[in-house]
MARBA-3410 file (N, C-alpha, C, O; in Angstrom, 1 decimal):
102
10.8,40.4,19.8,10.6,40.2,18.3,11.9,40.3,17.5,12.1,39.6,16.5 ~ 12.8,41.2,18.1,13.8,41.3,17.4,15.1,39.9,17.8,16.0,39.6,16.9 ~ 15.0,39.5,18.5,15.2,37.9,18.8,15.1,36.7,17.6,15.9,35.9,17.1 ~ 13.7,37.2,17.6,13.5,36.0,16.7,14.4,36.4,15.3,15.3,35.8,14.7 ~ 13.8,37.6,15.0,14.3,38.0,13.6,15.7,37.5,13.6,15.9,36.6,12.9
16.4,37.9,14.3,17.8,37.2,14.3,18.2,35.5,14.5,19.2,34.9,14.3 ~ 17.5,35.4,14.8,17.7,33.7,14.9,17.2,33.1,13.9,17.6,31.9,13.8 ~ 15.9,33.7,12.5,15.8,33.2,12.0,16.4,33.5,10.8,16.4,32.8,9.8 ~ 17.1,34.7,11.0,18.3,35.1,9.7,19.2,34.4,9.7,19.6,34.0,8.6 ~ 20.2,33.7,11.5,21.0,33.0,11.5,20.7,31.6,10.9,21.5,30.8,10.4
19.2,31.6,11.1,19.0,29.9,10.1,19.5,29.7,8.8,20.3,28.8,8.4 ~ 19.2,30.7,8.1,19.7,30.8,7.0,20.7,30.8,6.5,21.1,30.6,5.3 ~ 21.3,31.3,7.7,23.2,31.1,6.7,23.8,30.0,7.6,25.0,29.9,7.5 ~ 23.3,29.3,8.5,23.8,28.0,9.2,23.3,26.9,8.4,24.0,26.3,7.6 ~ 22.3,26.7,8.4,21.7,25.8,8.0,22.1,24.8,6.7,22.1,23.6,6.6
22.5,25.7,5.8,22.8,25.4,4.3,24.6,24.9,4.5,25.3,24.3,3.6 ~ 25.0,25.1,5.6,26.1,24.5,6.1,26.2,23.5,6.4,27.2,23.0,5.8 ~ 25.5,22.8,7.3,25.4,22.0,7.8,24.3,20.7,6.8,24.5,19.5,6.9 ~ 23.7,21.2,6.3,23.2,20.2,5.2,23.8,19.6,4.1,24.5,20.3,3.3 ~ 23.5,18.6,3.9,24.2,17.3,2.7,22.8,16.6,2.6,21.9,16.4,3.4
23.4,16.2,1.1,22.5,14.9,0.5,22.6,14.1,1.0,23.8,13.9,1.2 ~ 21.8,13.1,1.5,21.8,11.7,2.3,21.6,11.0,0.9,22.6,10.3,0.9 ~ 21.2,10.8,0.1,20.3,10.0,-1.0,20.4,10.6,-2.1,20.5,11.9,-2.2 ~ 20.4,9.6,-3.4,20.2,10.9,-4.8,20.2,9.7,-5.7,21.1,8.8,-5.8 ~ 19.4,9.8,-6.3,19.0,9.2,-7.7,18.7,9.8,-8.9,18.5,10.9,-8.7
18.7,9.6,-10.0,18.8,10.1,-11.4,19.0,9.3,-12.5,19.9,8.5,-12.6 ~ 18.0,9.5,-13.4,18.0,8.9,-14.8,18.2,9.8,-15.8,17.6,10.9,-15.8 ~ 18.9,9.5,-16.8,19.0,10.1,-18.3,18.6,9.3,-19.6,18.5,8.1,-19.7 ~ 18.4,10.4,-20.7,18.0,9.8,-22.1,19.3,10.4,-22.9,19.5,11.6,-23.2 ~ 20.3,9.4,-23.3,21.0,10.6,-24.3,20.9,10.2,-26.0,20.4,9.2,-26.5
21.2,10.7,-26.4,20.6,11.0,-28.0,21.4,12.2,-28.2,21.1,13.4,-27.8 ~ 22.7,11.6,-29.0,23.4,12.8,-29.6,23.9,12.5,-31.3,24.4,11.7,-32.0 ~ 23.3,13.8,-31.3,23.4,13.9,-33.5,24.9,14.1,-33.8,25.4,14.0,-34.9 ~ 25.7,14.5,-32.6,26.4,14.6,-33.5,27.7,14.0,-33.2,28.7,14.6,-33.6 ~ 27.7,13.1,-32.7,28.9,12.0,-32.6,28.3,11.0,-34.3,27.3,10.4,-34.5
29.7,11.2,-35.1,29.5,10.2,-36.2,30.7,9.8,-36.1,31.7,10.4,-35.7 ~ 30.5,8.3,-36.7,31.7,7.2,-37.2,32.0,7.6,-38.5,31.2,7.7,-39.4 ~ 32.9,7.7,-38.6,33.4,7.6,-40.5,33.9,6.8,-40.7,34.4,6.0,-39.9 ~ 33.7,6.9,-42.5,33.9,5.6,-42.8,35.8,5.4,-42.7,36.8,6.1,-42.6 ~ 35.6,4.3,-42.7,37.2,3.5,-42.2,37.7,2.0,-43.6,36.8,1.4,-44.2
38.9,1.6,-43.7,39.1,0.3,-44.1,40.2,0.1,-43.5,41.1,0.9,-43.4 ~ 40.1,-1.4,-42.9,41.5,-2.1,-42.2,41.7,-3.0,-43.0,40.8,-3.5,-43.6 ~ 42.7,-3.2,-43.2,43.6,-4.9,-43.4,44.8,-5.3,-42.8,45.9,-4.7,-42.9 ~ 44.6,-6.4,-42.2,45.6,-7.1,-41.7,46.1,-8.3,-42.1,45.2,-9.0,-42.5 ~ 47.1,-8.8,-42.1,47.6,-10.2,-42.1,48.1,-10.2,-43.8,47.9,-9.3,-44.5
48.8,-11.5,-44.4,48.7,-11.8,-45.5,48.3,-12.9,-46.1,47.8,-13.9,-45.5 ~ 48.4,-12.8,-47.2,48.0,-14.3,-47.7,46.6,-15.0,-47.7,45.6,-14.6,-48.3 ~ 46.6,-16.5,-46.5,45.4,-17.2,-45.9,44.9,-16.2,-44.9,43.6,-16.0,-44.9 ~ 45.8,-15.5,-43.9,45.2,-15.0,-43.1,45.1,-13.5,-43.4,45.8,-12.8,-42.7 ~ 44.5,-12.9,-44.2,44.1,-11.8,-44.4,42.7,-10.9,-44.7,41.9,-11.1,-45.6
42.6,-9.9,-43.6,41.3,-10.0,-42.9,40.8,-8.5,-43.6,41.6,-7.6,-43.5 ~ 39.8,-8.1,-44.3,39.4,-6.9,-44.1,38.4,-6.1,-43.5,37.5,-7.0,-43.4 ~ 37.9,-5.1,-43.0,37.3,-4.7,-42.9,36.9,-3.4,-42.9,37.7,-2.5,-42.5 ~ 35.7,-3.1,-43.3,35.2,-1.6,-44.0,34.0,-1.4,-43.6,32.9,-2.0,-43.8 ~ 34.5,0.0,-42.4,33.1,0.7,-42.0,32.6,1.7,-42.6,33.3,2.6,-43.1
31.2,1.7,-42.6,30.3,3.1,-43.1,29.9,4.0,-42.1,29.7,3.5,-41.0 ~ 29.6,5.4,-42.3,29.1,5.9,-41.8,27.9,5.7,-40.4,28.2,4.5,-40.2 ~ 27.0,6.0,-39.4,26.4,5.6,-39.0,24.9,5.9,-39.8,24.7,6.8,-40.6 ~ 23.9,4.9,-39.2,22.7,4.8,-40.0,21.9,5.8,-39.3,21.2,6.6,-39.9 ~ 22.0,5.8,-38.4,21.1,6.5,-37.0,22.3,7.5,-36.3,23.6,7.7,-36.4
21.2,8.1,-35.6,22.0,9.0,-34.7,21.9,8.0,-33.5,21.0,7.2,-33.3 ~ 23.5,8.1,-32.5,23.5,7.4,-31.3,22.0,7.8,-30.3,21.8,9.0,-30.3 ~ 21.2,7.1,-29.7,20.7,6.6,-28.3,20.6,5.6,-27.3,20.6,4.4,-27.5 ~ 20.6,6.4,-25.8,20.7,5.5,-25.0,19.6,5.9,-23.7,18.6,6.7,-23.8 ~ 20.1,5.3,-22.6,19.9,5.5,-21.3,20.7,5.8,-20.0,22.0,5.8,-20.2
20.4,5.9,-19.0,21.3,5.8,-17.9,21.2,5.8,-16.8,20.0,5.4,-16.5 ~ 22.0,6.0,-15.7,21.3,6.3,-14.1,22.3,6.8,-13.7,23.3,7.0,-14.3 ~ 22.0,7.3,-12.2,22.8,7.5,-11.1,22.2,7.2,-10.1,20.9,7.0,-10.1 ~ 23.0,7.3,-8.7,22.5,6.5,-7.2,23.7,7.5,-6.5,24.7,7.9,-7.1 ~ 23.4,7.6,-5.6,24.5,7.9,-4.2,23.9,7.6,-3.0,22.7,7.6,-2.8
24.7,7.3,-2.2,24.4,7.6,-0.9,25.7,7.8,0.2,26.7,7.2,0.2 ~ 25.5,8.7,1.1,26.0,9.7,1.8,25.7,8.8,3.4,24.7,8.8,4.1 ~ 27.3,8.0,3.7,26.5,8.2,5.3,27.9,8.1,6.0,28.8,7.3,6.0 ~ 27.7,9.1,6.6,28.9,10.2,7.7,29.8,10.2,7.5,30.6,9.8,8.3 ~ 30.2,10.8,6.1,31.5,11.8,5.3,31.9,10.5,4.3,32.9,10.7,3.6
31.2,9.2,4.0,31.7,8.1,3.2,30.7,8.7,2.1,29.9,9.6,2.4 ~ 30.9,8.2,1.1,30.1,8.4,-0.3,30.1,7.1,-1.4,31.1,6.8,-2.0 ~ 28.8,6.5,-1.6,29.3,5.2,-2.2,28.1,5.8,-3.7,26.9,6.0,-3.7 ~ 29.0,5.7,-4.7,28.1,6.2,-6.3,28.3,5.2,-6.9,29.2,4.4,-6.6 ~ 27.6,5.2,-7.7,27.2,4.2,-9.1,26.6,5.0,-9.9,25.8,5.8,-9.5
27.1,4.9,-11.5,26.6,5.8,-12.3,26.8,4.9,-13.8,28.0,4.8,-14.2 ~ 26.2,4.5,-14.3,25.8,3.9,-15.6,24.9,4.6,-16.5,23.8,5.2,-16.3 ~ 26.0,4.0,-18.2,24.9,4.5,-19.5,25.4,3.7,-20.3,26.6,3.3,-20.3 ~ 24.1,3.3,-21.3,24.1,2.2,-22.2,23.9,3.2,-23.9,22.9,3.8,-24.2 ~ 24.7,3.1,-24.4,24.3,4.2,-25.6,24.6,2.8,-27.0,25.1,1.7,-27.0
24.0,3.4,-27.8,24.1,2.3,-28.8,23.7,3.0,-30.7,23.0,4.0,-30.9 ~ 24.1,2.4,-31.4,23.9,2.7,-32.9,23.6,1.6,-33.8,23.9,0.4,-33.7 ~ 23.0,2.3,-34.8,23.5,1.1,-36.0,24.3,1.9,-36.8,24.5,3.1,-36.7 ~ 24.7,1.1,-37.7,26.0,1.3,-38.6,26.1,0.1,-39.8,25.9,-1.0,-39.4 ~ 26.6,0.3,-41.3,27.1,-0.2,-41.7,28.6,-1.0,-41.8,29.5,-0.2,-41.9
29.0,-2.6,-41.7,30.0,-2.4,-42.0,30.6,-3.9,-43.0,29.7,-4.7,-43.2 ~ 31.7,-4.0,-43.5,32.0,-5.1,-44.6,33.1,-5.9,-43.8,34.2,-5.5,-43.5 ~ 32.5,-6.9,-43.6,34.2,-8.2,-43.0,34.1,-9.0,-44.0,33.1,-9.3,-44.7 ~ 35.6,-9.2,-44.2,35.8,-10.4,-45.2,37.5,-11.0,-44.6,38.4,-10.4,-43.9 ~ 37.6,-12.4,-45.2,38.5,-13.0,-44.7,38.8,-14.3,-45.6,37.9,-14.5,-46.4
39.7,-15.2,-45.6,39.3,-16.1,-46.9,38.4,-17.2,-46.6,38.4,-18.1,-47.4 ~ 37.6,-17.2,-45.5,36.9,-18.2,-45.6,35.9,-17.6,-45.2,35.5,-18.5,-44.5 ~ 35.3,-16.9,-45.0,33.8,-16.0,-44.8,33.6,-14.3,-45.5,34.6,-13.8,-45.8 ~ 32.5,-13.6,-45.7,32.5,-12.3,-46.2,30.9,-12.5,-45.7,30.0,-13.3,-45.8 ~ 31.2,-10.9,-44.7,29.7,-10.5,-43.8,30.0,-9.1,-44.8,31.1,-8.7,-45.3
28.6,-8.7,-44.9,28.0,-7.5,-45.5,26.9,-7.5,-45.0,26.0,-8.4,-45.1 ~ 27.0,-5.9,-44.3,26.0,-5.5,-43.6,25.0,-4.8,-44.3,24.0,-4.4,-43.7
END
């Protein structure tokens, strides 16, 4: 009896050694309050070619999605990990031959 006991104590501290992730997947939602754009104004160029533009604040808080992948095979590791995050926002282009307002 006292056999076993020890062999199955030794499982326990071998075991967790000897094990790795073969596989791993994972999705996220991100949605953060508190990344903001401020507002900004650019101009460049002179004359004909002179460009402005003027951002506002954002309208929304940023959201997105994402993933992850691995796989594990005999000490190689091949990951992929992507996120798509996205906002709206106000902003003003103008130039001498067009003017967007958002």
């Amino acid at each position: 009896m006292r056999k076993i006991k020890i062999l199955i104590l030794s499982t326990f501290f071998v075991l967790p050694n000897l094990m790795y992730g073969i596989v791993g997947l994972g999705f996220n939602v991100v949605q953060d309050g508190g990344a903001k754009i401020g507002t900004a104004e650019y101009q460049e160029g002179e004359g004909l070619l002179l460009m402005t533009m003027e951002t506002f604040e954002l309208e929304t808080s940023p959201i997105g999605f994402g993933g992850y992948i691995f796989i594990d095979l005999a000490g190689w590791a091949v990951e992929l990990e992507g996120n798509a995050v996205g906002a709206l926002y106000k902003m003003d282009f103008s130039n001498v031959i067009t003017s967007y307002d958002s």
